[in-house]
C-alpha positions in Angstrom: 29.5 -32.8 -26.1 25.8 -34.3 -27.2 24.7 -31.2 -28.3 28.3 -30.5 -30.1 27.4 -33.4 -31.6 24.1 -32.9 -32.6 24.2 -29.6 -34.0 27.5 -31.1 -36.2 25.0 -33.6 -38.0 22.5 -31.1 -38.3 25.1 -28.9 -40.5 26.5 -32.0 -42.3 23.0 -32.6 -43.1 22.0 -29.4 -44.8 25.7 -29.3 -46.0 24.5 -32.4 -48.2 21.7 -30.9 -49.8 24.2 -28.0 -51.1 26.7 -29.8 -52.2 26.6 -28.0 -56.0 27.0 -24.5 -54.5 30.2 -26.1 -52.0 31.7 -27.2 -55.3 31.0 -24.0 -57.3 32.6 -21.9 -54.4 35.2 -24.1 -54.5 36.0 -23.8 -57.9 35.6 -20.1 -58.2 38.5 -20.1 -55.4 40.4 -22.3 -57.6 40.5 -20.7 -60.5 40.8 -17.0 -59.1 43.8 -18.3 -57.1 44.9 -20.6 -59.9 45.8 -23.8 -56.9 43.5 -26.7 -57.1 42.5 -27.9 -53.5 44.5 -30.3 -52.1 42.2 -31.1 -49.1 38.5 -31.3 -48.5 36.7 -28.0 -48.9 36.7 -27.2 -44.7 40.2 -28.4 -44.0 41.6 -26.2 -47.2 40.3 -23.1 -45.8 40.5 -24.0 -42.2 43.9 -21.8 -41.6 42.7 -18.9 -43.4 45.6 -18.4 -46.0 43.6 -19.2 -49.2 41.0 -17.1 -48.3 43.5 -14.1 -48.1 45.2 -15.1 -51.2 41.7 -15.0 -53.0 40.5 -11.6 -52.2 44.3 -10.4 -52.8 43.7 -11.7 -56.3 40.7 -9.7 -57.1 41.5 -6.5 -55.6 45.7 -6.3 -54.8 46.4 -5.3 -51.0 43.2 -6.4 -49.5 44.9 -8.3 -46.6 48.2 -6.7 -46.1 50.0 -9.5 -44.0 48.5 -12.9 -44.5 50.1 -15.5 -41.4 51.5 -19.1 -42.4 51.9 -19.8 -38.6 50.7 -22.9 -37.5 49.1 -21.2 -34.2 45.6 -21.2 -34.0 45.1 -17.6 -33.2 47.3 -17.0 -36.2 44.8 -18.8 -38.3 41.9 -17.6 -37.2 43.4 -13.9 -37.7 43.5 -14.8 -41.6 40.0 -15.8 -41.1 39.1 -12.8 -39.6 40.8 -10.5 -42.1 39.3 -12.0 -45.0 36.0 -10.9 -43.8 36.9 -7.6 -42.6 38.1 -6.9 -46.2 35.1 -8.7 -47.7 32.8 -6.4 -45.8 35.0 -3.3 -47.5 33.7 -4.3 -50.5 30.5 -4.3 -50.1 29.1 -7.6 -48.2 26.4 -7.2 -45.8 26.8 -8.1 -41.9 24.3 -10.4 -42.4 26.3 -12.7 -45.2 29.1 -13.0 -42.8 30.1 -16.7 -40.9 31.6 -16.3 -37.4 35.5 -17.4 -37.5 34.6 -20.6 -35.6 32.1 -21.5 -38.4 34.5 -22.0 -40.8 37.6 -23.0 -38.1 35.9 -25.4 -35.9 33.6 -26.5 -39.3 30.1 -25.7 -37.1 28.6 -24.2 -39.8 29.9 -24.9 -43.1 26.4 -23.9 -45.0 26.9 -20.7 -43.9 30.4 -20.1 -45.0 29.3 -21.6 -48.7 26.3 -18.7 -49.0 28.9 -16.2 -47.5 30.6 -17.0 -50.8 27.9 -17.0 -53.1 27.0 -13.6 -51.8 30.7 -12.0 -52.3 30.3 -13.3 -55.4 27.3 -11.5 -56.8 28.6 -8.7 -55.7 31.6 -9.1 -57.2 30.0 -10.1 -60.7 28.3 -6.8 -60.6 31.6 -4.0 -58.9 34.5 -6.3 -60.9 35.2 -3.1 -62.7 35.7 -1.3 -59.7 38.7 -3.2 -58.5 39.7 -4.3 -62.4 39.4 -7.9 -62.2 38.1 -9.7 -65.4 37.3 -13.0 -63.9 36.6 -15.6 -63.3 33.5 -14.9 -61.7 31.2 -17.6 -59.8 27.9 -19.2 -61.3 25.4 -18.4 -58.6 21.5 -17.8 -58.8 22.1 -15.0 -55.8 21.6 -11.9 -57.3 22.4 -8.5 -55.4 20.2 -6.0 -55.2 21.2 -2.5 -57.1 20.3 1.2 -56.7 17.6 2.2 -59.9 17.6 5.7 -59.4 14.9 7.2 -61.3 14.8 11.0 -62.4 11.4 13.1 -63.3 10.8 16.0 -65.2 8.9 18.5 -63.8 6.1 18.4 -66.3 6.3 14.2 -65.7 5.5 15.5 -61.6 3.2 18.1 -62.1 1.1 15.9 -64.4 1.4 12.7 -61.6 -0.1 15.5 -59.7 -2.9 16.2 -61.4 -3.8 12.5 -61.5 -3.3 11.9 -57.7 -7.7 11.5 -57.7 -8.5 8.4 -55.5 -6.7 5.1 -56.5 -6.6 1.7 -55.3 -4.0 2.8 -52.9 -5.3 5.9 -51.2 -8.8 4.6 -51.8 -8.6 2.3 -48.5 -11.6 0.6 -47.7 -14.1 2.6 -49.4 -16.4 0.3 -50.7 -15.8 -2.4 -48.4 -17.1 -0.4 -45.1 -18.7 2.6 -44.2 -16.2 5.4 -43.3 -17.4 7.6 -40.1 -16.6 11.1 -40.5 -13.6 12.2 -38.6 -14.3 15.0 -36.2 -11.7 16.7 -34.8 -11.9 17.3 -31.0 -12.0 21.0 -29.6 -13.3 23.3 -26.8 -16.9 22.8 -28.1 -16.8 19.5 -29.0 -18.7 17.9 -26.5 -21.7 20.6 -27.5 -21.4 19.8 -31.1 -21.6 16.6 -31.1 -24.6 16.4 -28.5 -27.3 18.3 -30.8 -30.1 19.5 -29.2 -31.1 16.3 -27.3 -34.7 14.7 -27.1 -36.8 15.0 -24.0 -38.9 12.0 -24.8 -38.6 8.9 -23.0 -36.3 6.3 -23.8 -35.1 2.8 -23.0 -31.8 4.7 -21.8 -33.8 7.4 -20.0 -36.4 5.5 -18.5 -34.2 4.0 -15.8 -36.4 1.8 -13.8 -40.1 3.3 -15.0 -42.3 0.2 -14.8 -40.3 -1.8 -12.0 -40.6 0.6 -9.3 -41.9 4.0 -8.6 -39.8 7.2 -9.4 -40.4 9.9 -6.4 -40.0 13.3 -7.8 -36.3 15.4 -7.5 -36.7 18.3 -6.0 -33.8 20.3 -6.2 -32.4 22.0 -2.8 -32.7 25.6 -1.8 -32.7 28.3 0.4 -36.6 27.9 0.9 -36.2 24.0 0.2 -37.5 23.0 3.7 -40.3 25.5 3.9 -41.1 24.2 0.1 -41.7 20.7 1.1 -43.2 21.4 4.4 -46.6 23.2 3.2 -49.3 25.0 5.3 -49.2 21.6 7.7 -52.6 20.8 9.3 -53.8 21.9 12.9 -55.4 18.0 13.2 -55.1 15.7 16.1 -52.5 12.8 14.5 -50.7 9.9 15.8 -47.5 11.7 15.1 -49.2 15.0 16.9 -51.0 13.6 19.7 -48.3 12.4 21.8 -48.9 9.9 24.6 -52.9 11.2 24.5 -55.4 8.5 25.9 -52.3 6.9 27.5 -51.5 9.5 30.3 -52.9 12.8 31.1 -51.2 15.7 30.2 -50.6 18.8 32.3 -51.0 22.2 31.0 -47.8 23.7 30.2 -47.1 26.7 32.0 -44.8 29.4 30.8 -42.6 31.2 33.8 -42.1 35.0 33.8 -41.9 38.2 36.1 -45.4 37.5 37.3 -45.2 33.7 37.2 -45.3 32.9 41.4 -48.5 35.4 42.0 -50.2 34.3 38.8 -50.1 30.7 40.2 -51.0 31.7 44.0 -54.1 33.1 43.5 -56.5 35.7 45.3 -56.0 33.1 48.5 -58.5 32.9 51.3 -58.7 34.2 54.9 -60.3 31.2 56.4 -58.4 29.2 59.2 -57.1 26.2 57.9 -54.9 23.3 59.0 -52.0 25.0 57.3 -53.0 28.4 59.0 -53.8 27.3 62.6 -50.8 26.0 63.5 -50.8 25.3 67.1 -54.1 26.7 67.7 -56.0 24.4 70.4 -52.6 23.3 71.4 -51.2 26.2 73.2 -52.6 30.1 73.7 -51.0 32.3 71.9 -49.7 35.6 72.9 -50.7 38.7 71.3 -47.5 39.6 68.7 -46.5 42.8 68.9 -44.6 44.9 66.4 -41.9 46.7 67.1 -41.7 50.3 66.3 -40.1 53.9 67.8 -42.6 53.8 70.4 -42.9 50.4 71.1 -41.0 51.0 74.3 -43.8 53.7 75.4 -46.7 51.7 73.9 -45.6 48.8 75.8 -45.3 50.5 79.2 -48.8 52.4 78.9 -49.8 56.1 80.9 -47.7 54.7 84.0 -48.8 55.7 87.7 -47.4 58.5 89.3 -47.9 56.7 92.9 -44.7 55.2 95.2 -44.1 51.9 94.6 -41.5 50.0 96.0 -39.6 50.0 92.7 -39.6 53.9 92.2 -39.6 55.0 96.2 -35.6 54.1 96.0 -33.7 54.5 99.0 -36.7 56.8 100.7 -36.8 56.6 104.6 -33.2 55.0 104.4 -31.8 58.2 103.7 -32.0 61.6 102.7 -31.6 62.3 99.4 -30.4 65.9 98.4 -31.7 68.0 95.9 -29.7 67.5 92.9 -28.6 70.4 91.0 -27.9 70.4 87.6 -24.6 72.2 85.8 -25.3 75.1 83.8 -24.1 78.3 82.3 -25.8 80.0 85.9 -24.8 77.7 88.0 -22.3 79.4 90.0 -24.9 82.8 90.2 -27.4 80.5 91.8 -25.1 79.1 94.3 -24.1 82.8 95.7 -27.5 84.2 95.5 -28.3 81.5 98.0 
């Protein structure tokens, strides 16, 4: 309800300061509807009657049906139509008061201006709807369409004259204009010139603060590039762990590797060699072989020993006669 309030006084307030256009409004409304107001300038229009009767008396049939109920819907309905019909005539969206402006009296200023607007226009389309007054004293004045026509001479000379004016001129004179490249496949190239090998603040990098080590760009021979001939010198990087231990020579295995290492050897008796020499004799070794059977039994004797005289002098031993293809011949011969 405060801020009801407040924003009541605030239209009362600028309502003061129009009071000469309330009271023009208010007697253009008069004298087109030909009543005098019997009531304050809000509470006369409040129900929305007058306003229909007014715009029904400059152009017939504007609001068909114009309510005289005492319902506030009703009213507000005549309120409503009045504008709609307004609008049809030419009033812009932006002249129009809301309903509740004029029925709850929020904002009266803006109903008063809604008038002076309608009539301007209607000072300047009266003929259209053949009213002949009266017509309101306002200092709003309505825009209207000043359509111009040109000859074609009147164009082609404009033309001819279309040289560089204040207009198209821009800032020319006031700043340096850059010429406008358009961009393309090649732009980059264009635009880049030739370039300019010499050294520069941009190019210079660091030169002066710290040493620049050459590029070298990689390649197939890159390493071999870099490396160079090398040197066959003794250096701390080459020499290993020389002067702290010795180092053996390295030998390189291979088919011949075990009798290339052995030596010629030597046939004297050694330690290794003796083995149980001194310790106990050693019997001749004899190698085996087809006749070592015959070897090892030597020329024999052909005497009686005990181990070849058998079973002599226990008994008789008969000849023995060996099986053959004859053998039955020599039995019957005997």
């Amino acid at each position: 309800m405060a801020l009801e309030a407040e924003v009541r006084a605030k239209g009362a307030s600028k309502l003061a300061g129009m009071q000469a256009e309330l009271d023009q409004a208010q007697a253009w409304i008069e004298g087109v509807t030909g009543e005098p107001f019997a009531q304050p300038f809000a509470e006369e229009l409040k129900d929305g009657s007058k306003l229909c009767n007014f715009i029904n008396g400059i152009k017939a049939g504007s609001v068909k049906k114009v309510n005289s109920s005492k319902l506030a819907f009703k009213q507000m309905e005549n309120i409503t139509n009045f504008l709609k019909a307004a609008k049809g005539m030419g009033l812009g969206q932006n002249d129009v008061f809301d309903t509740i402006d004029l029925y709850e009296s929020r904002d009266l200023t803006k109903v008063v201006m809604c008038l002076h607007s309608f009539g301007a226009i209607i000072s300047v389309d009266a003929s259209k709807y053949g009213f002949s007054g009266p017509f309101l004293e306002t200092s709003v004045k309505i825009a209207t369409q000043n359509k111009r026509e040109y000859t074609q001479e009147q164009m082609a000379a404009q033309r001819a004259m279309a040289g560089t004016t204040a207009i198209n001129a821009g800032s020319a004179g006031v700043m340096e204009r850059s010429e406008v490249k358009k961009g393309g496949i090649t732009f980059g190239n264009d635009n880049a010139g030739a370039g300019d090998a010499g050294l520069s603040a941009q190019t210079a990098g660091s030169a002066g603060i710290m040493e620049r080590s050459e590029v070298k760009k990689g390649g197939i021979t890159f390493g071999n590039d870099n490396a160079g001939d090398g040197d066959a010198g003794l250096s701390a990087q080459t020499a290993g762990s020389a002067g702290v231990m010795e180092r053996m020579g390295v030998q390189k295995t291979g088919i011949t590797f075990g009798n290339d290492q052995a030596g010629a050897g030597t046939a004297d008796l050694t330690a290794q060699t003796a083995g149980s020499a001194g310790v106990m004799e050693r019997s001749e070794v004899t190698s085996q072989g087809i006749t070592f059977g015959n070897s090892a039994a030597g020329a024999g004797d052909a005497g009686m020993t005990a181990q070849t005289a058998g079973s002599a002098g226990v008994m008789e031993r008969s000849e023995t006669t060996k099986q053959g293809i004859a053998f039955g011949a020599a039995a019957g011969s005997s």
